[in-house]
N, C-alpha and C positions, 0 to 999 in steps of 0.2 A: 504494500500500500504506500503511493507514494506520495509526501506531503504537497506537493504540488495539486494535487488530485482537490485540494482544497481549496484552491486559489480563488480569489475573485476580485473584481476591479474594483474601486471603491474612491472614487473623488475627494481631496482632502475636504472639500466645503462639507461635506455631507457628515464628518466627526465634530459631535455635539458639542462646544466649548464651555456653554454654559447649564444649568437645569432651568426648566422653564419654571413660570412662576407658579402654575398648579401645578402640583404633582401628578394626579390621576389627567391630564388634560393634553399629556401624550398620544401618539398615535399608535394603535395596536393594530399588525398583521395580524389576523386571524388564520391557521394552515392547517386544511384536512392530513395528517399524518400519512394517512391509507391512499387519497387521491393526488393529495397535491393540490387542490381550491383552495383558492386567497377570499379572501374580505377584505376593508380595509375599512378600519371601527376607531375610535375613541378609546385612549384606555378601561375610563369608568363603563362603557359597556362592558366588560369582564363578566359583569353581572350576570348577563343574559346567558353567558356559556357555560357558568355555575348552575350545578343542580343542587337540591336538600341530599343530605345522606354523603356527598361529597366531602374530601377530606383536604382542606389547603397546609401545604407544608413549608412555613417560613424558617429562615435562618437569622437567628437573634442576636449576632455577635453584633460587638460595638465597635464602631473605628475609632484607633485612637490617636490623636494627631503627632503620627509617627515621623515624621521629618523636622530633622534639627538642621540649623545653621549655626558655623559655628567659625573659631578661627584658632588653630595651629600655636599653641604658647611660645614664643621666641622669634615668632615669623612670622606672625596676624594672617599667615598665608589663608583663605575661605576654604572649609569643608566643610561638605554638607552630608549627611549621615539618615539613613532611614533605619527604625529599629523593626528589627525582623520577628524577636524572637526574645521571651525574658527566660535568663539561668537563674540560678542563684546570688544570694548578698550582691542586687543591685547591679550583675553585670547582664550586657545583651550583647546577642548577636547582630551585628549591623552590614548594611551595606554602607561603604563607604565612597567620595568621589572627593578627589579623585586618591586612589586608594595609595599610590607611591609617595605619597606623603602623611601616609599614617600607619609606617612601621610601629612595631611594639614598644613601648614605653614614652611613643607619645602622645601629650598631656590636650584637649580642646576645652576651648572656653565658648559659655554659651548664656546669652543674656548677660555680659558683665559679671561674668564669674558665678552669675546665680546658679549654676546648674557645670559642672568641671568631667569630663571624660577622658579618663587614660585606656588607650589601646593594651590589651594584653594577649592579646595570641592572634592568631591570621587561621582562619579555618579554613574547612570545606568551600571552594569556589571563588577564592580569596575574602570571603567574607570575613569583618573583624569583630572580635569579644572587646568590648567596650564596658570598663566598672567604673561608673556613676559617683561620685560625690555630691553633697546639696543638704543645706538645711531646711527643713519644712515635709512638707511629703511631696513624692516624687509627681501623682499623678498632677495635681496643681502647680507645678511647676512646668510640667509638660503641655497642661492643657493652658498655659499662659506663654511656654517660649515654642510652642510646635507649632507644624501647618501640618493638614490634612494629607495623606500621600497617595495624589491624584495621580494617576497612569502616568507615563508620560507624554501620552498624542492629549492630554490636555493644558492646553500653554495658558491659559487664561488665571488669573488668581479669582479664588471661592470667595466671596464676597461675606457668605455667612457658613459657620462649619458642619452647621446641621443641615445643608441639604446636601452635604457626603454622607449622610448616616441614614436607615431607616429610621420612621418612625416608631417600630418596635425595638428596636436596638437595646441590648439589655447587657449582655456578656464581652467585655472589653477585651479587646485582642487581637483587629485584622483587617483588611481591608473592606472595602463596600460590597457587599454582597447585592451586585447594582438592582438587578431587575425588580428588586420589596422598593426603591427608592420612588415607585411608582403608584403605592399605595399610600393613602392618607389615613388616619385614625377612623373617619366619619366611614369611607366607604369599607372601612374591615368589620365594621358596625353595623353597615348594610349587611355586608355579605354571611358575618355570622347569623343576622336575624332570620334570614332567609333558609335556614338551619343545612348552612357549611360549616362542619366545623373546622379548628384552625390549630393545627400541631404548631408547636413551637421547638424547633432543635438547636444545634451550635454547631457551626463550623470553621474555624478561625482562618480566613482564606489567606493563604500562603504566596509569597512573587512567584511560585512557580508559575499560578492561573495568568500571570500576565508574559512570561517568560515565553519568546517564541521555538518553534519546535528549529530547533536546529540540526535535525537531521533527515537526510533524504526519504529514508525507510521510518515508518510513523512508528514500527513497531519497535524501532532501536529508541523508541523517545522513552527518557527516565523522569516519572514525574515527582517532584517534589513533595515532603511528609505534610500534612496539614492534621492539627489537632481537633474533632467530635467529640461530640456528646449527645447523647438522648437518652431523657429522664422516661422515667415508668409510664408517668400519664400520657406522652405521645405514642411511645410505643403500644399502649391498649390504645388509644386512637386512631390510630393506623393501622393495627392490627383489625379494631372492630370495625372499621369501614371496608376493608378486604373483603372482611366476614360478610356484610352486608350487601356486597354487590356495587359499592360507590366508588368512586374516584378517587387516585392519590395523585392529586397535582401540585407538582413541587414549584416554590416561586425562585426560579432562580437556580443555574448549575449546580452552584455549593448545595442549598437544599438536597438535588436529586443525588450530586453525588455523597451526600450524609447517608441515605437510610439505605442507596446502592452497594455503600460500602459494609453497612449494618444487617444486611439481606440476608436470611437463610434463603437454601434452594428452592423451599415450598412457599417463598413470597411471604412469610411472615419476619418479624423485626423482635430483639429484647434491646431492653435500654441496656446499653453501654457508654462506657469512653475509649477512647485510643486513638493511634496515629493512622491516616490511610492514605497510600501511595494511587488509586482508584485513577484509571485510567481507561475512559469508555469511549469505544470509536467504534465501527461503523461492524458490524459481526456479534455485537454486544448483544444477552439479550437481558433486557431488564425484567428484574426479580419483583419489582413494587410501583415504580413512576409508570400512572399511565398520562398523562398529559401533562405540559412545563409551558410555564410562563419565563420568558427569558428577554433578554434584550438581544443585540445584533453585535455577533462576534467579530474579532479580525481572523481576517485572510490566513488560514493557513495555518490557524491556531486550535489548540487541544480542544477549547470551546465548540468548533464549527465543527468538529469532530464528535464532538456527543450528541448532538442537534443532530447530523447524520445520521447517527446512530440509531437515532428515535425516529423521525420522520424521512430515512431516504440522502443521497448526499443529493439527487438529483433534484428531487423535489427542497430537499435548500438552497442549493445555486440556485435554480429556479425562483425562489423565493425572494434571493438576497438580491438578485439580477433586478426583480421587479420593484423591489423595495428604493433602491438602487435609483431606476426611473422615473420612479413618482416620490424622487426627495425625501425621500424618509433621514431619519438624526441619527447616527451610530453612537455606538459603545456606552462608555457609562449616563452619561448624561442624556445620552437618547433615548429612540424610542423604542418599543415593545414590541416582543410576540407571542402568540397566543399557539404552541403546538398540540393540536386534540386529534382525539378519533371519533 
């Protein structure tokens, strides 16, 4: 399978720079899975493709404004650092830039010393352990010297940091799990009255989901560990909607790939935690997701490969092609799709 196979054209204008001012007032593809039929709907129509007895599965993790600027002690030289990963006593795994200038033992300053990082070891993929100094508590000093860590096809600065975050956002640790940034409080309020009910899991999305496949054969592609969870009550939620004949539509990759990774063979789930390396392209068959709400992948990426996976590659280039046409918004801050059967 070759990653080329996933290619498609994609106009810079059409990568969403900013989020629009409603949230649900995006524009949703609608894709018959089985045929290949488009729609082209409104987000808050969602509605209408929701039945009772339906199960929605969100991803609750919270972003947290992981990118520091900083400057180099003896050389004010600019580094700028995103924190990947927390170890222990305050130190983190980080990406650095530019990284030839943040060998081991040296010291960054951040906010005027509010906030001191000494590099201490070089890991896996050059990435650096970074241990923290600061008075106060960490996260308050973070959520006052960080900025959000937007992709980087988004060049624009976030204006406000909450609309990088869903509105359910609960569990601190990862990037936007985009496609929930689409729902607002009021219409999850519709849609549970409408009796959908609504799992809630964790998935702490890892750089690997933004990392492109850099190899030619998709199968030689290694994906990155990302940390789950799912408590008891979703797992009988999903279980009991199984049981019942309803729907398990996950909002967003992370979601699907949470309970895919969580899956026994017989399509039933137990609450667990752990790390999953969950890597689903195009041969995959899924144990539990029957229908995904998602947003519009890049070219060529692990994402456009599980969309395959689910609805066809053909009937997604098809899709993206048409999406493509009729100006639809890419990636995180764009707009939506609606994959069902």
């Amino acid at each position: 399978m070759d990653v080329k196979d996933f290619y498609y054209d994609l106009p810079q204008e059409l990568i969403a720079q900013d989020p629009l001012e409603d949230r649900s007032s995006s524009r949703l593809l609608v894709l018959d899975k089985k045929t290949g039929e488009m729609q082209h709907k409104v987000f808050k129509d969602i509605v209408n493709y929701l039945h009772p007895g339906d199960c929605l599965v969100i991803n609750d993790t919270k972003v947290i404004p992981a990118r520091l600027i900083g400057s180099k002690e003896g050389t004010d030289a600019h580094i700028e650092i995103l924190l990947l990963k927390r170890r222990e006593n305050d130190i983190w795994e980080t990406l650095v830039k530019p990284g030839k200038k943040a060998k081991p033992g040296t010291v960054i300053n951040f906010g005027d010393g509010l906030l001191k990082g000494t590099v201490i070891d070089v890991v896996e993929e050059g990435n650096r352990l970074i241990q923290f100094s600061y008075e106060g508590i960490f996260e308050e000093i973070l959520d006052q010297l960080g900025q959000m860590p937007l992709p980087p096809y988004i060049t624009h600065r976030l204006q406000d940091k909450n609309r990088y975050q869903t509105v359910y956002a609960k569990h601190e640790g990862s990037a936007a799990p985009t496609a929930g940034l689409h729902f607002t409080k009021e219409l999850l309020a519709q849609i549970q009255e409408m009796g959908v009910k609504i799992a809630h899991v964790t998935l702490h999305v890892g750089l690997g989901t933004f990392r492109p496949v850099k190899v030619s054969n998709v199968l030689d592609h290694h994906m990155h560990s990302e940390f789950y969870r799912i408590e008891e009550d979703a797992a009988n939620m999903i279980n009991e909607t199984k049981k019942n004949g309803g729907r398990i539509i996950c909002v967003g990759t992370t979601s699907c790939r949470t309970i895919e990774s969580a899956a026994a063979e017989d399509g039933t789930i137990r609450a667990c935690s752990g790390w999953t390396e969950i890597f689903i392209y195009p041969g995959y068959k899924f144990k539990i997701l029957d229908c995904l709400i998602t947003n519009f992948h890049l070219p060529e990426s692990t994402l456009v490969m599980l969309v395959s996976a689910l609805a066809g590659r053909d009937n997604i280039l098809n899709a993206y092609k048409t999406a493509v046409n009729e100006k639809y918004r890419f990636f995180s801050f764009g707009d939506a799709m609606f994959i069902h059967d």
